[in-house]
C-alpha positions, 0 to 999 in steps of 0.5 A: 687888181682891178674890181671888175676883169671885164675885157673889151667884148667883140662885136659878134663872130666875124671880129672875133675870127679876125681877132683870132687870126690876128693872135695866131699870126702873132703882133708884128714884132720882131722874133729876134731879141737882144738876149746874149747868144749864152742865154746869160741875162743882160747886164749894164748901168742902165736904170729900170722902168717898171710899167704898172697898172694901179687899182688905186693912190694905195698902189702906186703909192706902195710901189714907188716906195717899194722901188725908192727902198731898192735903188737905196740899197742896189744903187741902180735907179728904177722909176714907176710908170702908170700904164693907161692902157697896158696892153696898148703901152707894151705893144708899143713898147716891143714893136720900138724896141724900147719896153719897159724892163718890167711890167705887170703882165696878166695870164692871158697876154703871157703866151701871144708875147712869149711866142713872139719873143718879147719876154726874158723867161727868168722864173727858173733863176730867181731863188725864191722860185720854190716858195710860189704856189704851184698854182701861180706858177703854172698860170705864168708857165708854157711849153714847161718853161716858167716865164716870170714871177707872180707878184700877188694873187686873188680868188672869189669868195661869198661876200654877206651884208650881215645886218641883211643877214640877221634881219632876214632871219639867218645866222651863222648857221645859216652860212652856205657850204653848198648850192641848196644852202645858197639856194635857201639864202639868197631866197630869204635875202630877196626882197622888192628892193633887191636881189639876194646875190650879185655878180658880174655877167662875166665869165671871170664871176660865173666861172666859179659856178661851172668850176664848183661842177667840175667844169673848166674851159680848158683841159689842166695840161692846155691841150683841149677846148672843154667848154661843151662838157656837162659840168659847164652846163650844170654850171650855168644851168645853175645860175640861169635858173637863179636869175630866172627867179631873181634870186641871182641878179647881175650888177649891171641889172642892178644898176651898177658897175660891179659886184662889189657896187651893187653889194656897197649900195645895198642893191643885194645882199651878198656878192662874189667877188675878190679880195680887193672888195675890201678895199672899195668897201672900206673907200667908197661904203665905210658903214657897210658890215660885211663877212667874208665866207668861201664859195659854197661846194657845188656838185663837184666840190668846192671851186673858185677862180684866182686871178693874178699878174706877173713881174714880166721882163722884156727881152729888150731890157739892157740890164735884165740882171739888175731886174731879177735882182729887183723883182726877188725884193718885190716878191720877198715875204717882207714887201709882199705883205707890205703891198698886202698892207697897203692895197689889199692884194694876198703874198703869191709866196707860201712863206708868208701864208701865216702870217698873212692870216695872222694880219687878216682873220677876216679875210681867211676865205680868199687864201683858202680859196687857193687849194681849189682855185682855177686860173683863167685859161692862158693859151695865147688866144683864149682871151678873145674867146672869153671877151665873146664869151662874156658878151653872151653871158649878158643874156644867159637867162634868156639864152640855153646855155647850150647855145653859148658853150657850143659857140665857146668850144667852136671859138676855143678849138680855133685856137686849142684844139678839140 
């Protein structure tokens, strides 16, 4: 999982629409596949390449050891592939014929490929298919069919400098659970030389706010554009007011590349952000105490985001047999909490929930996340609005949030509905 979910942000309403246009009239490739007319998986002598995007040496270290342990055991040779740009890597990959037989694929990309016929659906045959969160499972799931298998997860979560904390005075019952309480916080916490809270001008950070309102950008089923509803608006109105009074600041006004920057630099005192926080923290700013508490309860409850990937399979792969079998050793209690180990990410399995807490009591408040968090939206589309979206949020305290969530419904219903 990368720091920051940034996407690349379009250039105002005329390339989204035709980024819009591009993605309803899918990418090019062709819908036919080379799956057998049974429905059975592929099956052959033919090695795996596993296409990855790393957030670190940590990561790709795990994963090559991870699949050097499988091919020990299976007898079927798998390699690891760095993508430097994933999106690009598997286009090219399935316009060729050629993909990769598996790939680390995020939400939002799930249904533009699934639609054109990249992707094997194979969720329903992996025998640890019960052990997933619901949650994850529908954020890899359409048209009621479960695509692939969640490899890990993240959520949001208030992350406090607590040497900041304690000389401004605060203590451990100071600790927010609701707005008003974060509201009192960050105000003690604001100095000349920093904010009280940051995060990133993204919906993927602000987002978390209009879920603790009740807002969603998406209805649950899919069905229908909701960014206009009064919850959002509540949401926003929230942090527009906050960095209004400078209490709330964005990293990139602070000066930094991310929440978790900013935060490390001593440029705020707490940040939202996701559990691989910690591993920044740890590399970049080691001297840095920290404590780790869930988002605070807003008007509608607690709320929170997760972010996640899955293990996807190409349609196209030869030996698509050989790659379930590699993916229920990747997504196994056992290596799930190796790679957590490793590089920080939470087990997308709840059989390994327990002991995950064991290994991290300080970073409980990321997995408790997962009974209140909403996914990105994945409706094939959605994407592109959020990039606009994002691009707008930059100037959300100059801007009446109004404005912008009328531009996201209109963009939304384009590729929705209202």
């Amino acid at each position: 999982m990368k720091p920051t979910a940034r996407a690349a942000l379009a250039a105002g309403g005329t390339a989204l629409a035709a980024a819009l246009a591009l993605t309803g009239c899918g990418q090019g490739f062709d819908d036919t596949t080379d799956e057998d007319a049974s429905g059975e998986l592929s099956s052959s002598d033919d090695p795996l390449t596993i296409l990855y995007g790393a957030s670190g040496e940590a990561e790709t270290q795990a994963l090559e050891a991870a699949l050097a342990a499988w091919s020990e055991e299976s007898g079927v040779e798998a390699t690891a592939v760095a993508a430097t740009n994933m999106d690009q890597e598997l286009s090219q990959g399935f316009a060729s014929g050629s993909p990769a037989d598996l790939f680390y694929l995020a939400p939002e990309a799930l249904a533009g490929y699934a639609a054109n016929g990249s992707l094997r659906p194979y969720g329903d045959e992996l025998s640890n298919k019960d052990d997933f969160y619901p949650s994850l499972v529908q954020n890899f799931t359409v048209d009621d069919e479960f695509y692939c298998a969640p490899k890990d997860f993240s959520t949001l979560a208030l992350v406090i400098n607590t040497e900041m904390w304690a000389e401004a005075g605060l203590t451990d019952a100071d600790l927010p659970t609701t707005w008003e309480q974060l509201d009192a916080a960050a105000e003690a916490l604001t100095t000349d030389d920093r904010a009280g809270l940051t995060f990133g001008a993204e919906y993927q950070r602000v987002g978390a706010f209009m879920a603790q309102a009740g807002g969603r950008l998406v209805s649950e089923d899919g069905a229908t554009a909701v960014a206009d509803s009064p919850e959002n608006l509540e949401g926003l109105s929230y942090v527009k007011s906050h960095l209004e009074d400078g209490t709330f600041a964005y990293a990139a006004d602070l000066g930094a590349g991310w929440g978790g920057e900013a935060f490390g630099k001593g440029l705020a005192a707490m940040t939202v952000e996701g559990n691989w926080v910690t591993g920044a923290l740890s590399a970049d700013f080691p001297d840095v105490q920290y404590q780790v508490v869930p988002l605070p309860a807003g008007p509608a409850g607690p709320g929170t985001l997760q972010f996640t990937n899955c293990w996807g399979m190409a349609a196209d792969s030869p030996n698509q047999q050989a790659a379930l079998d590699l993916v229920e050793y990747l997504t196994s209690t056992e290596q799930q909490l190796a790679f957590s180990a490793a590089f920080g990410p939470m087990p997308s399995i709840e059989s390994a929930a327990d002991q995950w807490r064991t290994d991290n009591p300080d970073l409980a408040a990321f997995l408790d996340g997962s009974d209140h968090a909403t996914g990105v939206p994945v409706n094939e589309g959605v994407s592109e609005v959020v990039a606009d979206m994002n691009s707008q949020l930059e100037s959300l305290a100059g801007t009446e949030p109004e404005e912008i969530l009328a531009t996201v419904q209109s963009n939304l219903e384009a590729v929705v509905g209202g």
